[in-house]
C-alpha positions as CSV (number, residue, x, y, z in Angstrom):
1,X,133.5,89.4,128.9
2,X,131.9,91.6,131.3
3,X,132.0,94.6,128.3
4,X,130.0,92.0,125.9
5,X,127.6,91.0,128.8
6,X,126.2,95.0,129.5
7,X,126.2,95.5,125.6
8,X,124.1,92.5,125.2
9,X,121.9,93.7,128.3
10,X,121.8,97.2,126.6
11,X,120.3,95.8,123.5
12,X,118.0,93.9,124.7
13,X,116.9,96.3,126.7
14,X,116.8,98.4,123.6
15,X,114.1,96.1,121.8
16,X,112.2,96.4,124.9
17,X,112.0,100.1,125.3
18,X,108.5,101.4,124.6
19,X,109.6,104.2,121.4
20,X,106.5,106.4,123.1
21,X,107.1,106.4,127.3
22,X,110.7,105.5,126.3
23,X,110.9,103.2,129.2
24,X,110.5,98.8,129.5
25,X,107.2,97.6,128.6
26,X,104.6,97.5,130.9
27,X,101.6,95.6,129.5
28,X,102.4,95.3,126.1
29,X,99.7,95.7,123.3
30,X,99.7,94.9,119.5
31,X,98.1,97.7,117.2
32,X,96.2,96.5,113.7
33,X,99.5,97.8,112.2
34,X,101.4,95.5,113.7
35,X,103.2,97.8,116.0
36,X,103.7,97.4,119.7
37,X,102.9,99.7,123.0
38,X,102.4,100.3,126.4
39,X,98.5,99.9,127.1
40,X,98.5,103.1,128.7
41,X,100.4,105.1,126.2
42,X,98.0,103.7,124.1
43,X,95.2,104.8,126.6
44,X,96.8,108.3,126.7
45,X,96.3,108.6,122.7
46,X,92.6,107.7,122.5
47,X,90.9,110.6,121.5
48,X,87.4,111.1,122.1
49,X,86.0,110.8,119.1
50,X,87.6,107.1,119.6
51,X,90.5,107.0,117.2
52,X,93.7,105.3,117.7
53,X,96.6,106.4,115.7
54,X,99.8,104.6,115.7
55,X,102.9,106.7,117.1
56,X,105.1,105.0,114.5
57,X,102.9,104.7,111.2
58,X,100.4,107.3,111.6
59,X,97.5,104.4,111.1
60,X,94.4,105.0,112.8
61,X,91.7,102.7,114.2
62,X,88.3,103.4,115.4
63,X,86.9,102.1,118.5
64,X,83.9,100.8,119.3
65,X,82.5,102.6,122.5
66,X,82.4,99.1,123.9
67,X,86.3,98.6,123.3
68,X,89.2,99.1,125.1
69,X,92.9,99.2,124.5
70,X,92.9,96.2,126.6
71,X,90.5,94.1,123.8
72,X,93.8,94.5,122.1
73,X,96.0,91.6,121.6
74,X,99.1,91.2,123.7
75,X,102.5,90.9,122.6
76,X,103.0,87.2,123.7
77,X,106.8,87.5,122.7
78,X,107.8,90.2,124.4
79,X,105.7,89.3,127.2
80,X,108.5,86.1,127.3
81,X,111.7,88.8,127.0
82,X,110.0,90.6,130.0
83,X,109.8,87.6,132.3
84,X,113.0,86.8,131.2
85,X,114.4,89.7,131.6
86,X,113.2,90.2,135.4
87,X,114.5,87.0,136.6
88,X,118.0,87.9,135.0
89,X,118.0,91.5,137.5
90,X,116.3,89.1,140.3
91,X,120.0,88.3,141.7
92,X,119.2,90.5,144.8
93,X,115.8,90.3,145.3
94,X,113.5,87.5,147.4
95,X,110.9,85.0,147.2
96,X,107.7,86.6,146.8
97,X,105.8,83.4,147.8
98,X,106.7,82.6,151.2
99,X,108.2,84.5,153.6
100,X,111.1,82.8,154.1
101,X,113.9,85.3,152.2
102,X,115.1,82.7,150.1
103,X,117.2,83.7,147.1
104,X,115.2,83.5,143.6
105,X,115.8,80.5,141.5
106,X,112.7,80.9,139.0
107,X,110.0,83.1,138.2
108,X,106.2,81.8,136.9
109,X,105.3,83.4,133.2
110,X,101.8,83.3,134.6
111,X,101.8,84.0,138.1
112,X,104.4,87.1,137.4
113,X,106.0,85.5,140.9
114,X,109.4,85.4,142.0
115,X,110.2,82.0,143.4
116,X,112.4,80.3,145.2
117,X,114.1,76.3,144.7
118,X,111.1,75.2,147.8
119,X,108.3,77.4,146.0
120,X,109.3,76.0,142.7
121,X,108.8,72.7,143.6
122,X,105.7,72.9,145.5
123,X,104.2,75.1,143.1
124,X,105.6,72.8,139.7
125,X,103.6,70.0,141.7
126,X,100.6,71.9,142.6
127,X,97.9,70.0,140.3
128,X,96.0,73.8,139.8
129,X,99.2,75.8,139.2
130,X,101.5,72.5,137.1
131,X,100.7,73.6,133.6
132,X,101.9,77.2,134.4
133,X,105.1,78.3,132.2
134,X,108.2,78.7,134.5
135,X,111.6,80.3,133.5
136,X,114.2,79.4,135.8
137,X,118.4,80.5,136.1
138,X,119.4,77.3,134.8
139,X,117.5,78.4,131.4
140,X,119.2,81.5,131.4
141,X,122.4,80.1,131.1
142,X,121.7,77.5,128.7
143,X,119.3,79.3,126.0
144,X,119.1,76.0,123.9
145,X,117.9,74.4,127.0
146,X,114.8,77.0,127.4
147,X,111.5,75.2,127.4
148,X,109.0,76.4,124.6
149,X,106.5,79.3,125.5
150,X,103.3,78.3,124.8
151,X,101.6,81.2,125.4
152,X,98.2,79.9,126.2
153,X,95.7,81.8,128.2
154,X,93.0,80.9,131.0
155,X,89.4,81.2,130.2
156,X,87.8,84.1,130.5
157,X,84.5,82.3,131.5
158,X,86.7,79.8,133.6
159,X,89.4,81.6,135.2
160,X,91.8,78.0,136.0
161,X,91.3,76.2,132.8
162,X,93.7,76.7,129.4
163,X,92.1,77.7,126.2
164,X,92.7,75.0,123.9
165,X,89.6,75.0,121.2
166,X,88.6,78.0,119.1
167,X,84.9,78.8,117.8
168,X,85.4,79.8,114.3
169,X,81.7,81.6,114.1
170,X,82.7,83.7,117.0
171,X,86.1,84.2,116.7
172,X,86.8,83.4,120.0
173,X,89.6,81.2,122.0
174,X,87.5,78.8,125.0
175,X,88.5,76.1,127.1
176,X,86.9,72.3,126.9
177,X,84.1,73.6,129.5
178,X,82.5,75.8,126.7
179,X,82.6,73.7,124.1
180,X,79.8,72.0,126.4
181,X,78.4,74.8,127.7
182,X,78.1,78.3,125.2
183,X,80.0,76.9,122.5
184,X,78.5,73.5,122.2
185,X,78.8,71.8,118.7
186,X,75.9,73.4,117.0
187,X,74.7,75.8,113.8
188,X,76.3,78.8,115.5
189,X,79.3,77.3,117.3
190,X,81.9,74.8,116.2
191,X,84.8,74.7,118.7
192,X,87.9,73.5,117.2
193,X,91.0,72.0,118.8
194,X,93.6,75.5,118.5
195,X,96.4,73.3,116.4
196,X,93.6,72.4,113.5
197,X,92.4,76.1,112.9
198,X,95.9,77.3,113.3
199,X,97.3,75.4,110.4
200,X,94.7,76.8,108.3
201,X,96.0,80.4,109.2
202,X,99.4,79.1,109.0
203,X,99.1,78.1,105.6
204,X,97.0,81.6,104.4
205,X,99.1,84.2,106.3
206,X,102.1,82.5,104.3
207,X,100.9,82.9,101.0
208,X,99.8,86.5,101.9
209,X,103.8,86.9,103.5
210,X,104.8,86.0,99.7
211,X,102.4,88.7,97.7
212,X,104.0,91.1,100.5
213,X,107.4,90.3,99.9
214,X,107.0,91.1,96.4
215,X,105.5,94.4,97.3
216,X,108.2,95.1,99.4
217,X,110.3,94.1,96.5
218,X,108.6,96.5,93.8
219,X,109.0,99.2,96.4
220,X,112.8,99.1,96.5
221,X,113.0,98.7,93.1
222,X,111.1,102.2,92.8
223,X,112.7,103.5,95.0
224,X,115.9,102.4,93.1
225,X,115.1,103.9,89.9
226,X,113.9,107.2,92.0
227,X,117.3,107.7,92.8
228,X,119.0,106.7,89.5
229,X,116.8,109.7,88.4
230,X,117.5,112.1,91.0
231,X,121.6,111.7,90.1
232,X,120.9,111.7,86.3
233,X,119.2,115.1,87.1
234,X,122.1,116.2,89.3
235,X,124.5,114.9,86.4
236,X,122.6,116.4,84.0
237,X,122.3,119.7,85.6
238,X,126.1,119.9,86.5
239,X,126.6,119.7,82.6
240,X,124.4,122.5,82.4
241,X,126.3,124.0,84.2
242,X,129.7,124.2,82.8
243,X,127.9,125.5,79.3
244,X,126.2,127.9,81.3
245,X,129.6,128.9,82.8
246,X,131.9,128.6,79.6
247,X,129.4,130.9,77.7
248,X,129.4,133.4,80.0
249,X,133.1,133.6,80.5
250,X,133.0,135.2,76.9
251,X,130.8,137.8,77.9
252,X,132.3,138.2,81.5
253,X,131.9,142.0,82.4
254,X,128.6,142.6,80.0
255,X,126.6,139.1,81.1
256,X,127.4,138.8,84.8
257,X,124.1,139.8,86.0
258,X,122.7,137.5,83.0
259,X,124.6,134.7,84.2
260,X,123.3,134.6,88.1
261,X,119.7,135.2,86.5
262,X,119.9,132.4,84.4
263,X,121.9,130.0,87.0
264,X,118.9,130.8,89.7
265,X,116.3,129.9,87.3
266,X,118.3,126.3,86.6
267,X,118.5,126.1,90.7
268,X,114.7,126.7,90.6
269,X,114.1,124.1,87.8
270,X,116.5,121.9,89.2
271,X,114.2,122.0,92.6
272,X,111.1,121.7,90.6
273,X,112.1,118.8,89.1
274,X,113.7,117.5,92.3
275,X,111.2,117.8,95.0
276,X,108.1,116.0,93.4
277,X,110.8,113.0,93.0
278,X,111.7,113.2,96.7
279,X,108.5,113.5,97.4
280,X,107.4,110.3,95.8
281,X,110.1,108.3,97.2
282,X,109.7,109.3,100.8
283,X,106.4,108.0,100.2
284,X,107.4,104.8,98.5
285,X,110.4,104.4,101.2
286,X,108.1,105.2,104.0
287,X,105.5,102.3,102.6
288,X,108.5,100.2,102.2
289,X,109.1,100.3,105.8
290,X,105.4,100.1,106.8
291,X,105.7,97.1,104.5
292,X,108.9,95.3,105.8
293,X,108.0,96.0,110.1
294,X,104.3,94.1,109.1
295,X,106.5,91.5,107.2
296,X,108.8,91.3,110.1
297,X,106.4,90.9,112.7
298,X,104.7,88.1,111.0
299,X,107.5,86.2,110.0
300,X,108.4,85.9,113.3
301,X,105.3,85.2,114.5
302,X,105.1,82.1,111.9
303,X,109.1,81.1,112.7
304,X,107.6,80.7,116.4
305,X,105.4,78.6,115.6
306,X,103.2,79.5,118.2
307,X,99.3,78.5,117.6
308,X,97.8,80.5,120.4
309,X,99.8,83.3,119.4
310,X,98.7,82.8,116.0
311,X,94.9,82.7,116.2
312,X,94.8,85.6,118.7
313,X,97.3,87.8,116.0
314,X,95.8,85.9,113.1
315,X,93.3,88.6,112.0
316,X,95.1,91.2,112.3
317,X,97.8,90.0,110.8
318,X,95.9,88.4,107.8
319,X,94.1,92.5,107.4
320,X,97.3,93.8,107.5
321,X,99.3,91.5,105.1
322,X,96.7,92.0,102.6
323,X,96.6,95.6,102.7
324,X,100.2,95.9,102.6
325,X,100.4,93.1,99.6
326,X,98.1,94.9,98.0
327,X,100.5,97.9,97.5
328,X,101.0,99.2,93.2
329,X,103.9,101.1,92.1
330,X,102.4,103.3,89.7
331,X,104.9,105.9,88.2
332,X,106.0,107.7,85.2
333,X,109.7,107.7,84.5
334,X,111.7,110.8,84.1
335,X,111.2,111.8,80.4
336,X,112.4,116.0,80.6
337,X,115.6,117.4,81.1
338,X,117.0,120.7,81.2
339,X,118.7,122.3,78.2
340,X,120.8,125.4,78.3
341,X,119.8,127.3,75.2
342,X,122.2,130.2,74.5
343,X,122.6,132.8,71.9
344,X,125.0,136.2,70.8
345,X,122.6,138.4,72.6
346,X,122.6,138.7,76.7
347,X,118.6,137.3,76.8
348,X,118.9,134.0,77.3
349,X,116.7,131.1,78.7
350,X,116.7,127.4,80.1
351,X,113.7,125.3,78.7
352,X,112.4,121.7,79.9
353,X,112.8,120.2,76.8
354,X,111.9,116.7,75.3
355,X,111.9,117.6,71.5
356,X,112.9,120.6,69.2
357,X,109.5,121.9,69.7
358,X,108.5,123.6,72.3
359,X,105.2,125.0,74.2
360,X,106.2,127.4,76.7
361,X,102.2,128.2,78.6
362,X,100.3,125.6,78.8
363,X,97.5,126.7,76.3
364,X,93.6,127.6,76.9
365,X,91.0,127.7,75.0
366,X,90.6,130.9,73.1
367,X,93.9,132.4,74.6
368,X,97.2,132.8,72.5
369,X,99.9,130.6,73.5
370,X,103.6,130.7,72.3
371,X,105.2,127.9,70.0
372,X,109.1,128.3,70.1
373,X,110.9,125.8,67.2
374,X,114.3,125.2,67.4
375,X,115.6,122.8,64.5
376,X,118.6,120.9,64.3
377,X,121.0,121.5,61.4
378,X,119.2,120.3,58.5
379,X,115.8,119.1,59.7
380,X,113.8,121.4,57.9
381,X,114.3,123.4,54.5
382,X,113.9,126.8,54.4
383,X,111.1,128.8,57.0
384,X,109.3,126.2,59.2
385,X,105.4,127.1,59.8
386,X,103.8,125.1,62.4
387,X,100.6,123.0,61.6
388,X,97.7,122.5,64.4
389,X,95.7,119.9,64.1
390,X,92.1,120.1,65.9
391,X,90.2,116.8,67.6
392,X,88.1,117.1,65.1
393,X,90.8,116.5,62.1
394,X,90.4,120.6,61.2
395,X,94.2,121.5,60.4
396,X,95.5,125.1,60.4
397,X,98.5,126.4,59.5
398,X,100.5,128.9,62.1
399,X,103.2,131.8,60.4
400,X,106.2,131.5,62.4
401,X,108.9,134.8,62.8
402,X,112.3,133.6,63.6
403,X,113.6,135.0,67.2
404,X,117.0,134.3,67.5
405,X,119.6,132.5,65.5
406,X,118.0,128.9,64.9
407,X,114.6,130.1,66.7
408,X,111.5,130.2,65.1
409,X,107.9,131.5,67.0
410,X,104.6,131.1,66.0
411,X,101.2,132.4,67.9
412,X,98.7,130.1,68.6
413,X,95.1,130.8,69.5
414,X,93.3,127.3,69.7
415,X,89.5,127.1,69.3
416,X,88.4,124.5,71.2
417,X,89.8,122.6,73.9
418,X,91.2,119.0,73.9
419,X,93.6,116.9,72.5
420,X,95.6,119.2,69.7
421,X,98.5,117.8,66.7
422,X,101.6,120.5,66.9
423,X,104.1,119.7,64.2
424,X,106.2,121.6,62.0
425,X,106.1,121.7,58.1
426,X,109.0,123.2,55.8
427,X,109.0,124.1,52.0
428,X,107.9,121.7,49.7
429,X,106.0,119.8,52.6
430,X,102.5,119.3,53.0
431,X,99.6,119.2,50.9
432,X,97.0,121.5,48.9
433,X,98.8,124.5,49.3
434,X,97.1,127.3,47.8
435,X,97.5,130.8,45.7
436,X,98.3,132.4,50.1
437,X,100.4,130.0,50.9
438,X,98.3,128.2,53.1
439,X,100.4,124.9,54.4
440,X,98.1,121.3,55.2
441,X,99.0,118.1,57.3
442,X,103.1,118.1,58.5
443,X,104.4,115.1,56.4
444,X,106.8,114.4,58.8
445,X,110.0,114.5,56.5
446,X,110.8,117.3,58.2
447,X,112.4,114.8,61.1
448,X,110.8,116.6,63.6
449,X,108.1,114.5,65.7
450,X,104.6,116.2,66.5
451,X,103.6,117.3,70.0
452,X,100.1,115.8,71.8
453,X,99.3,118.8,73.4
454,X,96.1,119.2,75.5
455,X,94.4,122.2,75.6
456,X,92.6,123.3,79.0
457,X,88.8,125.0,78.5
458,X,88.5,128.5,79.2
459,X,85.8,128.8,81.7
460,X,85.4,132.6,82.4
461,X,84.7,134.5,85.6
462,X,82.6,136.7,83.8
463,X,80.8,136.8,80.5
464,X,79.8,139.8,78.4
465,X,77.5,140.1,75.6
466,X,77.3,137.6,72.3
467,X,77.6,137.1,69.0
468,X,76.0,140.2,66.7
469,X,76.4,143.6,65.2
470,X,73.8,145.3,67.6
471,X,74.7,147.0,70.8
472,X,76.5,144.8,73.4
473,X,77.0,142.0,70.8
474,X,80.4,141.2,69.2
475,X,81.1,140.4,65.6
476,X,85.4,139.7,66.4
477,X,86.6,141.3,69.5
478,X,90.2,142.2,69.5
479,X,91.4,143.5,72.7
480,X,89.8,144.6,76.1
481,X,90.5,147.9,78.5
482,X,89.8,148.8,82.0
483,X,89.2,152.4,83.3
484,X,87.4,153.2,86.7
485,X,84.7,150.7,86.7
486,X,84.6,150.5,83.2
487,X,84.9,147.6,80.8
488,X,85.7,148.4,77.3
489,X,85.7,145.9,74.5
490,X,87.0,146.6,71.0
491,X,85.8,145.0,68.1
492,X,86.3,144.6,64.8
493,X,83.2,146.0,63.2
494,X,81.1,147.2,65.5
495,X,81.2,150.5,68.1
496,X,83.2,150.1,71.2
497,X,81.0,148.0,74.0
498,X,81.3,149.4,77.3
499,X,80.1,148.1,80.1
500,X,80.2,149.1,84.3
501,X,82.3,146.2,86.0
């Protein structure tokens, strides 16, 4: 029994532990983020340029020059665990009312006084002190007996009366003095009783708990399918690897520094396709928690059904819920996967592949790309040639050399930049071919489907001369040289250009 008691005291000792100072509360303060600290760890992180980032969620808040940690909301239920707390280590301490030495029987929520059976009468029938929330032993043995925490405040224009309206223009909690006074029924005031315009918040921070929990909910369910992927790209990978390895057994002595080559360059693609993935859901997890503490801290908030607590929390709350609520899980699914592709010779290579044909550079305007076609057993007839089709509908027909056995490469130099049609056309495909052989749109009987590819615009560092036969102009430059500080351009027709770099 004694075991289960100083485990229970550990825990809740725990939940009161500060995660900055690492020590028990002291003045307890609610961040915008719904995260709870010590008022001067808080006051330690204020930087001067007046921002307050969370320890735990990395949100920041600017101050106003006027604020102060303390403007910040307290944490009214811990505030309870505390007094609690202290009158459950009060067995050897004294009355700190009278000076009598009388052992502790209760302590006063408001007061933050030790007091003894005398003190706790007198001061339970003090008129000035009788509304003041007292925790005494007898509710610390019978929890279900514990009288309800109300939580209320004193005025902070009348230091011995309760708040129990709230202004709605101001935003403000005052007692039943200032509704006569500076909050008097008017255009610019209209005090409330705190039930009434607690309700109201009730009611919205409930609907906004809803829209959050399905956030929270398409966040897991991201986060699910994240790692579904991550293991179909281990699986997939591990089957990789035992082609990779039964292949190379064959060629044992001649291929062995072939093999490690090629098993480091599936390691690297393995980690290229792995880290963005980790990446994105360490983000989505780490929003899912962001999203579950605010949903926490709410919920229990609303399950205490504390009004005061409410309307003082309210705002930040309802911010908070709705940023969180308003959380989107946009992502693309995992469409590539890696391919071993092997051959008699030791060159081999491992291609992210999504279809037969295959773009190995992502191509630039004016610059010669490679297009590698490897087609399944009877998905073309005869010699493929690949067909490029322009943005503007302009189709050209690419000459393709075969590289290996079932590998066929074409060189593409695309024009303009954009949106370009790859696909691949066989004999007897296609239309208007003429007396060279020239091939027109893929009709697609080939069973191989075309490739949206988008061509990047070539936006040079430098620029030399222009279109012309006279000196520095081009009429179809072929190739480019450096010596020294010397440019050379040759050209089809015209002298060499040369120019001082």
């Amino acid at each position: 029994m004694a075991a289960a008691d100083a485990l229970e005291e550990e825990l809740v000792d725990e939940s009161l532990t500060c995660s900055v100072c690492k020590d028990i509360y002291d003045d307890p303060r609610v961040l915008p983020c719904l995260h709870t600290f010590c008022a001067q760890c808080l006051e330690q992180r204020w930087t001067e340029d007046s921002q307050l980032t969370c320890p735990t969620c990395q949100h920041q808040r600017t101050l106003k020059s006027e604020d102060s940690v303390s403007n910040l909301p307290s944490n009214f239920y811990i505030n309870k665990l505390l007094n609690f707390r202290t009158l459950h280590n009060s067995e050897e301490a004294r009355c700190q009312m009278c000076e009598s030495g009388a052992k502790v029987e209760s302590i006063c929520g408001d007061c933050k006084l030790l007091l003894c059976g005398n003190c706790f009468t007198a001061h339970s029938n003090s008129p000035a002190l009788k509304d003041h929330y007292i925790i005494t032993q007898h509710d610390l043995k019978n929890p279900g007996s514990r009288a309800k925490y109300t939580g209320a405040e004193y005025c902070t224009k009348h230091n011995d009366v309760r708040v129990t309206f709230y202004c709605q223009p101001c935003a403000k909690l005052v007692c039943r003095e200032c509704t006569i006074t500076e909050h008097k029924q008017s255009r610019k005031h209209n005090p409330r009783e705190v039930s009434e315009v607690a309700q109201k918040y009730k009611d919205d921070l409930q609907k906004l708990v809803q829209k959050t929990v399905d956030a929270a909910d398409a966040l897991k369910n991201a986060s699910k399918t994240i790692r579904k992927e991550l293991t179909s790209i281990t699986l997939n990978c591990q089957v990789e690897k035992t082609m990779i390895r039964e292949h190379f057994v064959q060629l044992k002595a001649k291929l062995e520094k072939a093999e490690r080559g090629v098993m480091d360059k599936l390691e690297e693609m393995e980690i290229t396709q792995r880290e963005p993935l980790v990446k994105e859901r360490e983000s989505f997890e780490e929003s899912l928690r962001s999203t579950e503490d605010g949903l926490k801290f709410c919920t229990d908030i609303l399950g205490r059904n504390n009004d005061v607590e409410i309307l003082t929390l309210g705002q930040h709350l309802e911010d908070r819920l709705k940023v969180l609520a308003a959380n989107q899980v946009k992502r693309e699914p995992l469409k590539k996967h890696i391919t071993f592709q092997h051959s008699t010779d030791i060159k081999c290579e491992l291609v992210l592949t999504c279809k037969p044909l295959v773009i190995t550079d992502p191509p630039v305007e004016s610059l010669p790309t490679s297009v590698v076609f490897r087609p399944q057993k009877g998905q073309v007839q005869g010699t493929p040639q690949v067909t490029v089709t322009s943005p503007g509908g302009q189709c050209v027909t690419l000459d393709t050399t075969k590289i290996s056995e079932g590998a066929f490469e074409a060189m593409w130099r695309p024009q303009t930049s954009g949106k370009h049609v790859v696909g691949v056309a066989s004999e007897g495909e296609g239309e208007g071919v003429g007396k060279k052989g020239r091939w027109g749109r893929t009709s697609g009987k080939g069973g191989c489907s075309p490739l949206i590819v988008d061509v990047s615009s070539n936006n040079p560092v430098l620029t030399f001369g222009q279109k012309g036969s006279q000196q520095g102009q081009f009429d179809r430059p072929l190739d480019v040289a450096v010596r020294g500080d010397r440019l050379y351009v040759a050209d089809t027709f015209n002298k060499p250009f040369r120019c001082s770099i």
